[in-house]
N, C-alpha and C positions, 0 to 999 in steps of 0.2 A: 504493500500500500504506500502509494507518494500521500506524502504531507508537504505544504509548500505554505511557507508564508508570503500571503500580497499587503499585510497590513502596513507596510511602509508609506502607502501613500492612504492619506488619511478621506474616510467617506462620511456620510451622513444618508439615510434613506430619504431622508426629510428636503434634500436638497432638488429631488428631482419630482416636485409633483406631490400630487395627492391622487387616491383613490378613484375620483371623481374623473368619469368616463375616458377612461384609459383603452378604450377602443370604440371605432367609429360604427355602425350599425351601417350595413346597405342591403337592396334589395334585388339582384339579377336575375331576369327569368321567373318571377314569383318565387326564388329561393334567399332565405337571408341569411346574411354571413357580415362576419366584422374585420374591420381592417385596424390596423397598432398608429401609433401616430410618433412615429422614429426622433428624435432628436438628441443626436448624438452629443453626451457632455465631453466635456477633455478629458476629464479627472479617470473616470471612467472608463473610457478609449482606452487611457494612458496604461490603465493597471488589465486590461485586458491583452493589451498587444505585449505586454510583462508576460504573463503567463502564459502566451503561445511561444514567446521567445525562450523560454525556459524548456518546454515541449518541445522545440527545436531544437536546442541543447542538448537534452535526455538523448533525443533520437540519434544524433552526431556522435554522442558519447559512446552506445551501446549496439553501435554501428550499424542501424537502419531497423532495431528492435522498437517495429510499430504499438506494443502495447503500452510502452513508455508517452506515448502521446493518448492514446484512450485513458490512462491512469491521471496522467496529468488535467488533460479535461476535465476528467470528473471531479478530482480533489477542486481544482477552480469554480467547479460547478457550487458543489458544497459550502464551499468556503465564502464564496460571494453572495448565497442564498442565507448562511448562517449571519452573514454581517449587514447584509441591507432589509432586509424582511425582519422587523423587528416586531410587529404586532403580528403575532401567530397566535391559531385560532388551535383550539384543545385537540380537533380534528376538521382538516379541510375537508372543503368539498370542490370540485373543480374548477368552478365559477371563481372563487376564492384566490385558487390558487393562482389561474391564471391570469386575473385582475396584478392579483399583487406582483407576479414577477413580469408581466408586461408593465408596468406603471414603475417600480423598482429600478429591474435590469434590463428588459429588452429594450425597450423604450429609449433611456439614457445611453446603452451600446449604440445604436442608431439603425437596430436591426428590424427590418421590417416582415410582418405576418399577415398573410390572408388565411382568416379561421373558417372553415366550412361547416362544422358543428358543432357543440359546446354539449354532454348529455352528461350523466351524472355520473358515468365510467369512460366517456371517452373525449378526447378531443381531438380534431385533424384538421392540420392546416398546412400552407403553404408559407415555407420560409421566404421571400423574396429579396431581401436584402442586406447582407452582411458586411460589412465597412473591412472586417480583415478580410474577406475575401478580392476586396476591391484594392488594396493597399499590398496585398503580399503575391509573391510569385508562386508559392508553393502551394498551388491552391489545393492540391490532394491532403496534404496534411490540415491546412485548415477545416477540410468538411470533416476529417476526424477529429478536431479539436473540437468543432463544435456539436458535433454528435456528442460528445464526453460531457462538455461541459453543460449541455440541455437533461444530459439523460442524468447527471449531478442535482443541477434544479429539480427533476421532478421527483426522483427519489427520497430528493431531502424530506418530501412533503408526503410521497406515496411510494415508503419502502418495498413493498409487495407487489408495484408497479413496474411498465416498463416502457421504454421509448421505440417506435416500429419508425424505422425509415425507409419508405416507400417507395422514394424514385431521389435522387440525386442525378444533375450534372456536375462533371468535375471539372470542367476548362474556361469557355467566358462565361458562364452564368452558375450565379448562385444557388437558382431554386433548386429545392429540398423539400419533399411531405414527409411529414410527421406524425405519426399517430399516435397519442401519451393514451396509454388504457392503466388503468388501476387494475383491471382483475386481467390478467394476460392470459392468453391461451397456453397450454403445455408447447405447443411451437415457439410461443413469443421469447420461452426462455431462452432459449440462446439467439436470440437476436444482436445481443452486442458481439460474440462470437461470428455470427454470420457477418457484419458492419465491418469488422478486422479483418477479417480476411475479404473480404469487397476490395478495401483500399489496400490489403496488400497488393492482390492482384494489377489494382488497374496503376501503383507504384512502377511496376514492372514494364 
């Protein structure tokens, strides 16, 4: 297990927003769905492209050992969830959760989301905009970084849980679906296994 400390550079949850409609409602087709409203802080940014640079590191280090950057993700995942989400509820419920870390941290990353359903086990959406992705060359290692560091977020909140990612590009575009379920099917378990070896391969 990686433990990493980001606490060097100093946060506040309080700094980015409040609660209050931390996603926009729209209506396509008679189907409604919500979009994140991205606004990328420094502060934030800053301690983000930290922890992928460190993933970098790992990876350099242990000479191209891709788990070092799934591990890394995730500890960032946790660790950023544990320090900005300060009002946590005895037990989430999805609605909750996904308010709070889109208003939190996606929001403030500058990462943008189209949600297609919000149910009380499931949510699936469309990643569409990642600021590292647009800034770094490595873009293979980024979509494992952020696989890590999402599937860190939700677990923090729903241990039992799991992160499905569904379709990925890996060269000029970012989008990513995602599927977060609480109660995962007996396949879903090795999903982060299956994601590992994805991007070994398409490494190669």
């Amino acid at each position: 297990m990686i433990k990493l400390s980001f606490y060097e550079i100093p946060l506040s949850n309080r700094e980015y927003g409040t609660m209050a409609d931390p996603l926009k409602e729209i209506e396509i087709n008679n189907k409604k769905m919500w979009i994140t409203k991205p606004q990328e802080h420094d502060i934030i940014a800053q301690r983000v492209e930290t922890a992928f640079n460190i993933a970098l590191g790992k990876l350099l280090e242990t000479k191209g050992n891709i788990e070092t950057v799934m591990q890394t993700g995730e500890a960032f995942g946790r660790g950023i969830f544990a320090d900005l989400i300060q009002e946590k509820p005895e037990e989430w419920t999805m609605q909750e959760w996904l308010e709070s870390v889109i208003t939190h941290i996606f929001n403030p990353m500058g990462h943008g989301f189209t949600i297609t359903e919000i149910s009380d086990n499931c949510i699936k959406s469309m990643m569409t905009r990642n600021p590292l992705h647009e800034k770094s060359s490595e873009r293979n290692i980024v979509g494992l970084f952020t696989y890590g560091f999402t599937r860190g977020l939700f677990l923090s909140a729903f241990p039992k849980g799991e992160l499905i990612m569904d379709n990925t590009t890996l060269t000029d575009d970012p989008l990513t679906e995602y599927t977060f379920k609480i109660n995962p099917l007996h396949r879903d378990r090795l999903e982060r296994e299956r994601v590992k070896n994805f991007f070994i391969t398409t490494k190669k």
